[in-house]
N, C-alpha and C positions, 0 to 999 in steps of 0.2 A: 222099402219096397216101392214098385212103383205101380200098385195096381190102379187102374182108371185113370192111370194122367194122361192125357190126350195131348199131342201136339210137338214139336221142335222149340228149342229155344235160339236154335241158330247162330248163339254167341251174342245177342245182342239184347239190351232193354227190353221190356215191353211194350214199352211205348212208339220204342225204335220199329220194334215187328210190327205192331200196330202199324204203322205208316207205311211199314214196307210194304208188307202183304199191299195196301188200299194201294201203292200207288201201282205196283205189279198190276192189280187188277185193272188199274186205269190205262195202264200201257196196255197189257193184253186186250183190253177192248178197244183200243182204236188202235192197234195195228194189228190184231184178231192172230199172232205168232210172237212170242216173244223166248230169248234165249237166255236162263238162267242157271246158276247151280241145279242139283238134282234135289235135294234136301228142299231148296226155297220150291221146287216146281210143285213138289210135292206136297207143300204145305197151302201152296196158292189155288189147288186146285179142288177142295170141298169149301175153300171161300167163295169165289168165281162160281159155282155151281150152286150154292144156297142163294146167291144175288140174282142170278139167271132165274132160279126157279122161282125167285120173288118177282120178276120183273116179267114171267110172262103173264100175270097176273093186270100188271099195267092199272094200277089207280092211283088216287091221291097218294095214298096213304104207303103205297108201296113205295112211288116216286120221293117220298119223304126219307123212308126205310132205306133204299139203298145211297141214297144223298149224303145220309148221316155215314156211309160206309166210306163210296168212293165220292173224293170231295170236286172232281172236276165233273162241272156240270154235260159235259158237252160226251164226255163218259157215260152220263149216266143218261141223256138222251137217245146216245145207241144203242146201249144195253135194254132201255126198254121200247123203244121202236121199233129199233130190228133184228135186234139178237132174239127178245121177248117174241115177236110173230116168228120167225125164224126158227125156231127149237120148241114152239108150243104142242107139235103133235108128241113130240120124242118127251118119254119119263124120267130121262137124267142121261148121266155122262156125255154131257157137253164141250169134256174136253180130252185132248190126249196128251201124252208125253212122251216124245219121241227122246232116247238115249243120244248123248251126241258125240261121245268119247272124251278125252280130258283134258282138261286146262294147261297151256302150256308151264305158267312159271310155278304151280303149284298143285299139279295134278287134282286139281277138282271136278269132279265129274260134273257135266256139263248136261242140260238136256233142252231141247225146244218145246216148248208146252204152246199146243192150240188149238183153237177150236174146231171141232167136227165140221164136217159140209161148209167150212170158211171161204168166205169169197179171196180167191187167190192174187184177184188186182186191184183188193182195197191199201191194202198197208199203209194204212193210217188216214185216205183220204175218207172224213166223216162225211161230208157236204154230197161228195158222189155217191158213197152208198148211201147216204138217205134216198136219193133222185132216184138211182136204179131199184129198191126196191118200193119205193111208189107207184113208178110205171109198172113193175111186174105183180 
């Protein structure tokens, strides 16, 4: 039976998932869109939201907390500089999943997962949306 087991295994390790999910997360935050299977969008998307709602928090001990998650620093710089002020007044679902039809050589459903009220001409540059939301 499978009562309370929580989660996909996706076909790979654990350890495999473990890095997947973090570095998904690491993309999805510095290009704030990213395009994956449906199963993986799905899986990335109460990870990416438990880190969010740790980082609008914004202290040591947080900035530790999601470090230990996603391992690129400069990730996890945006996530609580500006994603963190960014989504503080909102109580959750900070992300969406858009369906995106399927995979050519193996029909794998496909879906774009990202973030609510996303800046549309960051894609990936960290440096500028630091700047612009300074000034604003």
């Amino acid at each position: 039976m499978r009562h309370k087991i929580k989660g996909r295994k996706l076909n790979v390790t654990s350890s495999h998932r473990q890095a997947m999910l973090a570095n998904m997360a690491a993309a999805l935050v510095t290009h704030e869109q990213i395009k994956t299977t449906l199963p993986k969008a799905k899986e990335l998307r109460p990870y990416i939201e438990t880190l969010i709602t740790k980082a609008k928090k914004a202290d040591l001990t947080v900035r530790r907390s999601v470090l230990s998650k996603i391992k690129d620093k400069k990730a996890v710089e945006k996530l609580i500089n500006i994603l963190g002020t960014r989504y503080k007044d909102r109580p959750g679902g900070y992300t969406r999943i858009i369906k995106a039809g399927f995979r050519y050589g193996d029909l794998a459903p496909i879906a774009y997962i990202e973030f609510v009220d996303r800046d549309i001409n960051a894609k990936g540059n960290i440096q500028q949306d630091a700047n612009e939301e300074i000034k604003n």
